[in-house]
PyMOL commands that place a pseudoatom at each C-alpha (Angstrom):
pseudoatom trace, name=CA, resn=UNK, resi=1, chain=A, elem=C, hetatm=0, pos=[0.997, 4.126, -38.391]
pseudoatom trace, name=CA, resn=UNK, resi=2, chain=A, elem=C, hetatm=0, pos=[3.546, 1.066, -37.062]
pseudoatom trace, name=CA, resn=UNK, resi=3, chain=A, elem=C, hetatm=0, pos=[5.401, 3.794, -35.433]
pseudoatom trace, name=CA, resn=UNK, resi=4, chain=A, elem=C, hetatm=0, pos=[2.315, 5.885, -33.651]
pseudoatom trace, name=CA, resn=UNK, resi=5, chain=A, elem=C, hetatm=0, pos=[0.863, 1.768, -32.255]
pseudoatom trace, name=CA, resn=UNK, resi=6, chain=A, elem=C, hetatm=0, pos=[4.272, 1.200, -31.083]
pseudoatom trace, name=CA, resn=UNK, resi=7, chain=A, elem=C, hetatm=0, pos=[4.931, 4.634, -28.888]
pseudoatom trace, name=CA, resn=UNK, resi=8, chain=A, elem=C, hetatm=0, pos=[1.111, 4.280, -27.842]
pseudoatom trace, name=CA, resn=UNK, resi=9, chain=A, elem=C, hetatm=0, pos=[1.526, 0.249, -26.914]
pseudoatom trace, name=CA, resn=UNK, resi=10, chain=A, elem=C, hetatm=0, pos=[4.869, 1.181, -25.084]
pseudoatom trace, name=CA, resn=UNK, resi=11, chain=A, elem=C, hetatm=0, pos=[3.852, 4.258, -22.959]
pseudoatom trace, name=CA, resn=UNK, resi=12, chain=A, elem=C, hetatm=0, pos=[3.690, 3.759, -19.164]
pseudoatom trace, name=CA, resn=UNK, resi=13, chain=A, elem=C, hetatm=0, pos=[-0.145, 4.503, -18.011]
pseudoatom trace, name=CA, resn=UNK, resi=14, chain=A, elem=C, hetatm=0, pos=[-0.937, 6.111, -15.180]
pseudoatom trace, name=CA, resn=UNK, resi=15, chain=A, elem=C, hetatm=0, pos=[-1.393, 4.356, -11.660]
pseudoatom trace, name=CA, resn=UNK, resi=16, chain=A, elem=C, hetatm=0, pos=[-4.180, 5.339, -9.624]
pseudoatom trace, name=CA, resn=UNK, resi=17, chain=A, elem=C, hetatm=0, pos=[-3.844, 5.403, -5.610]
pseudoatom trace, name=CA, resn=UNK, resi=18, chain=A, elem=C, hetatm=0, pos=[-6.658, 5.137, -3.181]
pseudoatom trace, name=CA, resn=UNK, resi=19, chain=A, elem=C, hetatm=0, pos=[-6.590, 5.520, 0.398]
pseudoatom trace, name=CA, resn=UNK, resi=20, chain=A, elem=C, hetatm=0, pos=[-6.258, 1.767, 2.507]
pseudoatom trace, name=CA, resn=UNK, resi=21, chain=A, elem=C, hetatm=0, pos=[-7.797, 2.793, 5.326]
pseudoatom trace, name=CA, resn=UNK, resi=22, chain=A, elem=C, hetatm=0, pos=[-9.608, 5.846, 6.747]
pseudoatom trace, name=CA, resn=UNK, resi=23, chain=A, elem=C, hetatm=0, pos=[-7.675, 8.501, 9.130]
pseudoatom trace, name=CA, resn=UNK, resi=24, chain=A, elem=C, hetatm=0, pos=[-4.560, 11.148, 8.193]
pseudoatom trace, name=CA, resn=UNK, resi=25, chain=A, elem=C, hetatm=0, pos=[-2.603, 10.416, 5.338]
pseudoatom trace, name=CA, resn=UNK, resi=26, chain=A, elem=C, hetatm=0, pos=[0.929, 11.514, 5.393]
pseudoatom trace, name=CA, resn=UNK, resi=27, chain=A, elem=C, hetatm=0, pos=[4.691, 11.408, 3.490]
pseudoatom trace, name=CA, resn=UNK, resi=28, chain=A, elem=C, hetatm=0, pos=[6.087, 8.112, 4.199]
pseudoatom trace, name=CA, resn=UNK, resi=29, chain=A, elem=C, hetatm=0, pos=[9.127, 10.245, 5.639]
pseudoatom trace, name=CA, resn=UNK, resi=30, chain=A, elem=C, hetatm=0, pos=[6.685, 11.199, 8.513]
pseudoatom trace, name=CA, resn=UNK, resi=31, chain=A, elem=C, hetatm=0, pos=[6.928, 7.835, 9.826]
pseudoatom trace, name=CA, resn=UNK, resi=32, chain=A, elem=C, hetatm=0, pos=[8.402, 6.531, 13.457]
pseudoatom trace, name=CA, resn=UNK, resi=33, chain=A, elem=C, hetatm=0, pos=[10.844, 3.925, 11.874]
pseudoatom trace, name=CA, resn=UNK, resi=34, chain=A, elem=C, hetatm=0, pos=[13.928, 4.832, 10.184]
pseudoatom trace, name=CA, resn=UNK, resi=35, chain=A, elem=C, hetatm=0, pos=[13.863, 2.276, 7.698]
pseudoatom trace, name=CA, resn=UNK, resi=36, chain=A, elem=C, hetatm=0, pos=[10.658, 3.618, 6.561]
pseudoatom trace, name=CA, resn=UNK, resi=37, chain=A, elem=C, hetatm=0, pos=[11.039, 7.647, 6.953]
pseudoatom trace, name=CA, resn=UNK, resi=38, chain=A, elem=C, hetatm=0, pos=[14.352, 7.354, 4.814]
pseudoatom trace, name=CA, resn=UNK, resi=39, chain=A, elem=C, hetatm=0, pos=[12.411, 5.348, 1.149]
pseudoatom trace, name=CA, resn=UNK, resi=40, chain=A, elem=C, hetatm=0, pos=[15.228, 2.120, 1.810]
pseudoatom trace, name=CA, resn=UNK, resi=41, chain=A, elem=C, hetatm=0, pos=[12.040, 0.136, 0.410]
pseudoatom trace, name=CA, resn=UNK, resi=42, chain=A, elem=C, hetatm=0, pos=[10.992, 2.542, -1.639]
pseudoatom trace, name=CA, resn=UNK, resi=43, chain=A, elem=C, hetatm=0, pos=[8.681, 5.400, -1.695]
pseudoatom trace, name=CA, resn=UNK, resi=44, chain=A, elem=C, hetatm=0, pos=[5.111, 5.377, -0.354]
pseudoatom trace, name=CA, resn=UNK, resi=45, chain=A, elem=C, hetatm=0, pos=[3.026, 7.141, 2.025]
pseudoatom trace, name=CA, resn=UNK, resi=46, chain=A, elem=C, hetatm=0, pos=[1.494, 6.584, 5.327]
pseudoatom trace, name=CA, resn=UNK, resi=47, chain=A, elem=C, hetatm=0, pos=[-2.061, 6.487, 7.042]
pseudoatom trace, name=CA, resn=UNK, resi=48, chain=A, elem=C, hetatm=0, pos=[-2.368, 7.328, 10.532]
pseudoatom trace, name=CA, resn=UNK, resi=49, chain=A, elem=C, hetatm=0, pos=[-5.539, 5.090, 10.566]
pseudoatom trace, name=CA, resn=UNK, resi=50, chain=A, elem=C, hetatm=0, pos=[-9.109, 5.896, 12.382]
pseudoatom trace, name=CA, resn=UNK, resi=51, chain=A, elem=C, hetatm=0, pos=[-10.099, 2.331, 12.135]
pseudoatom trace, name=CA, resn=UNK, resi=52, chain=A, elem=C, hetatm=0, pos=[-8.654, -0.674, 11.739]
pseudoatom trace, name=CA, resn=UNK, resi=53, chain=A, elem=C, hetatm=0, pos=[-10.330, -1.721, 8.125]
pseudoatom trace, name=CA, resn=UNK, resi=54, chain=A, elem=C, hetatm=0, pos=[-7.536, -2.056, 5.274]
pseudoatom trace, name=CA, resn=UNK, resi=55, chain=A, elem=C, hetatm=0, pos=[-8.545, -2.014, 1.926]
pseudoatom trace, name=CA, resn=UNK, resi=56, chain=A, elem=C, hetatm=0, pos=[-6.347, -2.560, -1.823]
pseudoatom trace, name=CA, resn=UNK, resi=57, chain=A, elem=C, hetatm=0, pos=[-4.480, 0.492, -2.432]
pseudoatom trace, name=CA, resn=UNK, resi=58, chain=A, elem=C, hetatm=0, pos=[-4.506, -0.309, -6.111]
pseudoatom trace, name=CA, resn=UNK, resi=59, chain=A, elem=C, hetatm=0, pos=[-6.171, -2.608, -8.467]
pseudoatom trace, name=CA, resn=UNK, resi=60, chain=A, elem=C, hetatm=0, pos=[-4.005, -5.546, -8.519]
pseudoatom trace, name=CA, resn=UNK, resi=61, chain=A, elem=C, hetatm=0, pos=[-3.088, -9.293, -7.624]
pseudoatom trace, name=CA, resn=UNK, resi=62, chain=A, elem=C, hetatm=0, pos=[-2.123, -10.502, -4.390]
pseudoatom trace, name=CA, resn=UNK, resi=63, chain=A, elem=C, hetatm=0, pos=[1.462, -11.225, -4.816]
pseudoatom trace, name=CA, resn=UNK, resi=64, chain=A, elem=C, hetatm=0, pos=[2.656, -12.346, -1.253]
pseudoatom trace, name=CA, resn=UNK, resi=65, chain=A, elem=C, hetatm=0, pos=[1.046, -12.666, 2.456]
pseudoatom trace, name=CA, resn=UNK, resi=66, chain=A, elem=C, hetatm=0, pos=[3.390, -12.692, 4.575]
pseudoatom trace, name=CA, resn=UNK, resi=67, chain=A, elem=C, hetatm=0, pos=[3.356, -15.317, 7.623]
pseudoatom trace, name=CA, resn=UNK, resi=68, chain=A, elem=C, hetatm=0, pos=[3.412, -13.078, 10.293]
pseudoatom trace, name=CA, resn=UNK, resi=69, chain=A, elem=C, hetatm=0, pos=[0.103, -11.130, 8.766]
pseudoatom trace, name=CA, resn=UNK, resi=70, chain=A, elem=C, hetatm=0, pos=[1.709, -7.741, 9.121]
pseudoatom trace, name=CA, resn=UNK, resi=71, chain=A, elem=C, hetatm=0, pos=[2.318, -6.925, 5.204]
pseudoatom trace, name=CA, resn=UNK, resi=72, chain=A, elem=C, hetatm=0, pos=[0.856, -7.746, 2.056]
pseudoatom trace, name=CA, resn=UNK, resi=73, chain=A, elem=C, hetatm=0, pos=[2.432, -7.830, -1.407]
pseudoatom trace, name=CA, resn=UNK, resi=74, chain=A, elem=C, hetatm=0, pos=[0.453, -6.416, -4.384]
pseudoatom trace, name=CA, resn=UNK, resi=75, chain=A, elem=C, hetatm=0, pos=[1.432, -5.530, -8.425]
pseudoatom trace, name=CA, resn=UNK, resi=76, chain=A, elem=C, hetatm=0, pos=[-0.533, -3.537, -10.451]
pseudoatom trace, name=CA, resn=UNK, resi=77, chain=A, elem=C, hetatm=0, pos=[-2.681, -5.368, -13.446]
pseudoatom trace, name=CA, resn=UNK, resi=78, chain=A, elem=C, hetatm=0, pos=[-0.626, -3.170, -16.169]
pseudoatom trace, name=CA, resn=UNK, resi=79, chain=A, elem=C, hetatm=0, pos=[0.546, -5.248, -19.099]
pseudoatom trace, name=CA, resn=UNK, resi=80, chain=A, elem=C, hetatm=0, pos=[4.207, -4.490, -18.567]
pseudoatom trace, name=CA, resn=UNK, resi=81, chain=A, elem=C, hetatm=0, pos=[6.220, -2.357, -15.873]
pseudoatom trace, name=CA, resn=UNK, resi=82, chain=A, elem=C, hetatm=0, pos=[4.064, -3.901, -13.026]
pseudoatom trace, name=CA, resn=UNK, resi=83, chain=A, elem=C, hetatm=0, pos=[3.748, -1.670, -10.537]
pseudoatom trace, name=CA, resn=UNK, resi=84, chain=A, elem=C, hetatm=0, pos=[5.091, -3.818, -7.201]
pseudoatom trace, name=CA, resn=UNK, resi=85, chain=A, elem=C, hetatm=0, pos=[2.989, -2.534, -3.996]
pseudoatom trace, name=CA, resn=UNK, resi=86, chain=A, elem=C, hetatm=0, pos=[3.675, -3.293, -0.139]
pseudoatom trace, name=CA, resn=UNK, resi=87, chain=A, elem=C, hetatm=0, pos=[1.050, -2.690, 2.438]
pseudoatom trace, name=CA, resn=UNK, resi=88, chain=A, elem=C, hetatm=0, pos=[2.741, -2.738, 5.631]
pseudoatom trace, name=CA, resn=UNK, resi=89, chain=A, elem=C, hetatm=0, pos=[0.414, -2.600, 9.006]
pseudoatom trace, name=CA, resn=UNK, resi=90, chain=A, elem=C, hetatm=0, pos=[1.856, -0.827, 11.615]
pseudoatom trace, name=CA, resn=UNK, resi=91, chain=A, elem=C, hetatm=0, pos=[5.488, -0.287, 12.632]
pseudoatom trace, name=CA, resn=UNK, resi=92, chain=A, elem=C, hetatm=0, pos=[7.512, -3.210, 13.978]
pseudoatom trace, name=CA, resn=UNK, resi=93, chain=A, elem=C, hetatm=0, pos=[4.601, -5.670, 13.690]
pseudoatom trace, name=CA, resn=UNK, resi=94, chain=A, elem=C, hetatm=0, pos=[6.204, -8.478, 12.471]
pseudoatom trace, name=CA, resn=UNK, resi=95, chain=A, elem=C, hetatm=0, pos=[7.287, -9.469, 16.259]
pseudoatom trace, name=CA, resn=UNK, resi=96, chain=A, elem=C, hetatm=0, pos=[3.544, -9.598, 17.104]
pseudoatom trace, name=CA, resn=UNK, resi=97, chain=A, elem=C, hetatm=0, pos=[3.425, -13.133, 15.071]
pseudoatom trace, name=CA, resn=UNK, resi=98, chain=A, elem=C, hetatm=0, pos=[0.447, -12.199, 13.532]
pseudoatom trace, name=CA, resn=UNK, resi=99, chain=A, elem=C, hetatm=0, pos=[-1.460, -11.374, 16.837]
pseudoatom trace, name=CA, resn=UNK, resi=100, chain=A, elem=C, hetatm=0, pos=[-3.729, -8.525, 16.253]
pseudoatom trace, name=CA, resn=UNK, resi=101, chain=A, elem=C, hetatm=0, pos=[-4.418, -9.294, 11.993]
pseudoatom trace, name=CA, resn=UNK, resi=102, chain=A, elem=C, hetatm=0, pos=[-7.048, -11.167, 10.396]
pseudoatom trace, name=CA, resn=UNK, resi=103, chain=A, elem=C, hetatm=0, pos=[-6.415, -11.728, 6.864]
pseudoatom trace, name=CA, resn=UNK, resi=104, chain=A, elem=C, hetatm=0, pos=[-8.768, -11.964, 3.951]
pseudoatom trace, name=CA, resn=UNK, resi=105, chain=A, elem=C, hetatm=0, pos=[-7.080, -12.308, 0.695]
pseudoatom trace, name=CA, resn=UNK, resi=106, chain=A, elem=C, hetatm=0, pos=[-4.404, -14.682, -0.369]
pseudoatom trace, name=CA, resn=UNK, resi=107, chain=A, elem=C, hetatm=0, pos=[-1.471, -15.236, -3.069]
pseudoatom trace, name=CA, resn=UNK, resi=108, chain=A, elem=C, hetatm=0, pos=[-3.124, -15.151, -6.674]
pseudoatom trace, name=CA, resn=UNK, resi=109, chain=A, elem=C, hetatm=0, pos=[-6.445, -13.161, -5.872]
pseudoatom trace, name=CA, resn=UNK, resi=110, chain=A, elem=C, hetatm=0, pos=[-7.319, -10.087, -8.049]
pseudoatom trace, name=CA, resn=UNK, resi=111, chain=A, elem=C, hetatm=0, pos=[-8.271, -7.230, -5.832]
pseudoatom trace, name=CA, resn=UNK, resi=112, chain=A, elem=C, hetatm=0, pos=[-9.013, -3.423, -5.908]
pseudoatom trace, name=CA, resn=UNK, resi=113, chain=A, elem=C, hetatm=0, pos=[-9.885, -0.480, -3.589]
pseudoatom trace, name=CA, resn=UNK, resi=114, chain=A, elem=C, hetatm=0, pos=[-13.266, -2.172, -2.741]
pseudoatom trace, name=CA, resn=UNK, resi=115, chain=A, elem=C, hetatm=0, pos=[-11.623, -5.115, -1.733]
pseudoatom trace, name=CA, resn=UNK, resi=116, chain=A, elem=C, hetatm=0, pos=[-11.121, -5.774, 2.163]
pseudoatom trace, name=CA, resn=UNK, resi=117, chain=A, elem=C, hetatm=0, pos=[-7.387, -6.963, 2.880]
pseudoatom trace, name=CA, resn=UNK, resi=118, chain=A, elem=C, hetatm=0, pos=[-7.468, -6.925, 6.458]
pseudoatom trace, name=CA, resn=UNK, resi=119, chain=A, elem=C, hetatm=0, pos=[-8.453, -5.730, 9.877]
pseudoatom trace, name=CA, resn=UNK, resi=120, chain=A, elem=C, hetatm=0, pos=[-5.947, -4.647, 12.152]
pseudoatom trace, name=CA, resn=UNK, resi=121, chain=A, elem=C, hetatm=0, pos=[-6.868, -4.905, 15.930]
pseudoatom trace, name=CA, resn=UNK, resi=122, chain=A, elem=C, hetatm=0, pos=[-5.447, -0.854, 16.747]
pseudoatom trace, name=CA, resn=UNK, resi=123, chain=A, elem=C, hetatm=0, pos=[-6.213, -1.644, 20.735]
pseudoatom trace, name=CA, resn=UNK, resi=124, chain=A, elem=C, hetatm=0, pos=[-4.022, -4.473, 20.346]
pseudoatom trace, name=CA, resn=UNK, resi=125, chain=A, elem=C, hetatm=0, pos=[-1.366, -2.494, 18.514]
pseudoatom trace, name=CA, resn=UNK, resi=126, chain=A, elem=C, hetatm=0, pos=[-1.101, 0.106, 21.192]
pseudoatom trace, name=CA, resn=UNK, resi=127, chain=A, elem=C, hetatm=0, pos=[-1.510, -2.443, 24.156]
pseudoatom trace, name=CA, resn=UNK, resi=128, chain=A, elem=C, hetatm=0, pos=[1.561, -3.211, 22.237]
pseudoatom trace, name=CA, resn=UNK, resi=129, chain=A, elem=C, hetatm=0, pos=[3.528, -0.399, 21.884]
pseudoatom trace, name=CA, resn=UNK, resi=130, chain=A, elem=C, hetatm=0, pos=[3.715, -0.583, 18.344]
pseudoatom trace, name=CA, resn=UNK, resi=131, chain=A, elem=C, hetatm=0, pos=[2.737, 2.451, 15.856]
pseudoatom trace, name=CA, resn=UNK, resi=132, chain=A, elem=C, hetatm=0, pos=[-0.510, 1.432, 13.971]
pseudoatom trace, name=CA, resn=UNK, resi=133, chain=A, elem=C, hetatm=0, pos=[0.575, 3.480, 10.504]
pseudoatom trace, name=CA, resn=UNK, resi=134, chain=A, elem=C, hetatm=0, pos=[-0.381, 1.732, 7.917]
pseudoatom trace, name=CA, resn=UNK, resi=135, chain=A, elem=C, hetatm=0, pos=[2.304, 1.832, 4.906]
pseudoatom trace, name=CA, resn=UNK, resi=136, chain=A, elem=C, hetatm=0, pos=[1.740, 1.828, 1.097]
pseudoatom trace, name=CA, resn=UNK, resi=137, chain=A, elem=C, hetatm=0, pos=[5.170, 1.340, -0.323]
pseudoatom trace, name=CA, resn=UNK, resi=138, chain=A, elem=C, hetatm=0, pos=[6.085, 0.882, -4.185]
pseudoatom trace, name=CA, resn=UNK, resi=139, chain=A, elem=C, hetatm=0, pos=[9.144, -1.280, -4.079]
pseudoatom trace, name=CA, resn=UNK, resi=140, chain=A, elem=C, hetatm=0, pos=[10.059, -0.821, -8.087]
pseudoatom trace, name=CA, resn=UNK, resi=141, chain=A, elem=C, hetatm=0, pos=[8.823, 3.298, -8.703]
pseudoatom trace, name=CA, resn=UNK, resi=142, chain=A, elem=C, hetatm=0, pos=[12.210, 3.351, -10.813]
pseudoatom trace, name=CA, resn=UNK, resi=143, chain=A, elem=C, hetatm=0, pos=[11.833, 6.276, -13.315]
pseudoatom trace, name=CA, resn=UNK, resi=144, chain=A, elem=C, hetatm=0, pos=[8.298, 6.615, -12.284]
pseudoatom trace, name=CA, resn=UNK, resi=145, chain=A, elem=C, hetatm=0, pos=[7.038, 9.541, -10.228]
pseudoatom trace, name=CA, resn=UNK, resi=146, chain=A, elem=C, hetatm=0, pos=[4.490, 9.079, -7.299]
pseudoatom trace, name=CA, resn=UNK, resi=147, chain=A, elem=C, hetatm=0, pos=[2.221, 12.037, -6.637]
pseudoatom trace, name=CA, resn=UNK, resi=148, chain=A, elem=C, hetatm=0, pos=[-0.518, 12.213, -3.917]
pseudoatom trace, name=CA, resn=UNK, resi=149, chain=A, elem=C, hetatm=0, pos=[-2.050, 14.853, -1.584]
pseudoatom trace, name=CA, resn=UNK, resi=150, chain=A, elem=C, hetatm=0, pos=[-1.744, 14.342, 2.426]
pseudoatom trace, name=CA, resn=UNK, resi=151, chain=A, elem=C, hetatm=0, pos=[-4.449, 15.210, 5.014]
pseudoatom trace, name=CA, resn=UNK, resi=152, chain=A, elem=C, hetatm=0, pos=[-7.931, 13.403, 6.145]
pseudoatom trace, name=CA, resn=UNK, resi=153, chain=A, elem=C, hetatm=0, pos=[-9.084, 10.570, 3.602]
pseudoatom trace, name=CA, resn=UNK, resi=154, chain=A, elem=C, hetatm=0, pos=[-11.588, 8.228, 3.808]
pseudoatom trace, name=CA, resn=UNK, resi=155, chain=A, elem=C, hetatm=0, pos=[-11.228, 4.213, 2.739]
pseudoatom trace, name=CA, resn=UNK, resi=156, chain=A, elem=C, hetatm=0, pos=[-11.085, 4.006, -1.501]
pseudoatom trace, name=CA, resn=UNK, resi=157, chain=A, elem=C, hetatm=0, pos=[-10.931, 7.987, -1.611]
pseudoatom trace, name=CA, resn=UNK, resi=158, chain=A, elem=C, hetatm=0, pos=[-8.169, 8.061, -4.970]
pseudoatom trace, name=CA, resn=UNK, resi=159, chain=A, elem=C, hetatm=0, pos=[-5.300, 10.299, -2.648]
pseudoatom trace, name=CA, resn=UNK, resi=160, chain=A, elem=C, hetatm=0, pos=[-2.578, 10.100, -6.270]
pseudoatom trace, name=CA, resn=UNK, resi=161, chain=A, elem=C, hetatm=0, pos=[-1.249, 8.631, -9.120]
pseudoatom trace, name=CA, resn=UNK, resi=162, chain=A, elem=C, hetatm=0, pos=[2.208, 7.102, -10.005]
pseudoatom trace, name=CA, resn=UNK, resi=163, chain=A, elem=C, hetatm=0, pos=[3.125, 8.152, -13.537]
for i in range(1, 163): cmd.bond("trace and resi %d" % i, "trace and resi %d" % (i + 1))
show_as sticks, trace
zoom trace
């Protein structure tokens, strides 16, 4: 019985992914920035966004809001083998100095698809010049696989899993 707890204690759980935002959801390779499109932070996907209303990707913890407003840091709630999430809004945002974000949540606070990160002024954003995808990026997938389907969502639709 020792044995059967321990495999079942150790085994990784699945991760369930919900859309951020409503609009066209697409491989992170489909992206404008190179950085992105080629997974050097790590794999992900994309949201070519209707609206600018960002919501949790996962259930998690606020791990990091970055000064400039333009990405949030999440990790998964799972006991071990945290699941380490970046939302990143828009493409080459962080030179906007936070211009066109209004943040809701901050380091430490528990959130999940329900949960309003941001809003993300799109008008702005294209006054701008600057691509309004909005990124979901796991920085630690490791031996994990991520698995989601692409086309229209709609805000806290589940789009995947990571397993």
């Amino acid at each position: 019985m020792k044995l059967y707890m321990g495999l079942l204690f150790n085994k990784k759980h699945p991760v369930d992914l919900f859309a951020p935002v409503t609009g066209v959801l697409k491989s992170i390779e489909k992206v404008s920035d190179e950085v992105f499109a080629s997974k050097a932070m790590g794999d992900g996907f994309a949201v070519e966004p209707s609206n600018g209303e960002i919501y949790a990707p996962v259930n998690g913890t606020v791990t990091s809001v970055f000064p400039t407003k333009h990405a949030i840091g999440l990790k998964t709630k799972d006991k071990k083998d945290k699941l380490e999430v970046l939302v990143h809004l828009g493409i080459d945002t962080v030179e906007l100095n936070g211009q066109g974000f209004e943040v809701f949540v901050k380091e430490g606070d528990v959130v999940s698809p329900k949960t309003k990160l941001a809003n993300v002024d799109l008008k702005y954003l294209a006054s701008e010049n600057k691509p309004d995808d909005i990124m979901v990026i796991f920085t630690n997938l490791e031996k994990r696989s991520l698995n989601y389907d692409s086309g229209e969502v709609s805000h806290g639709d589940k789009v995947g899993t990571v397993e």
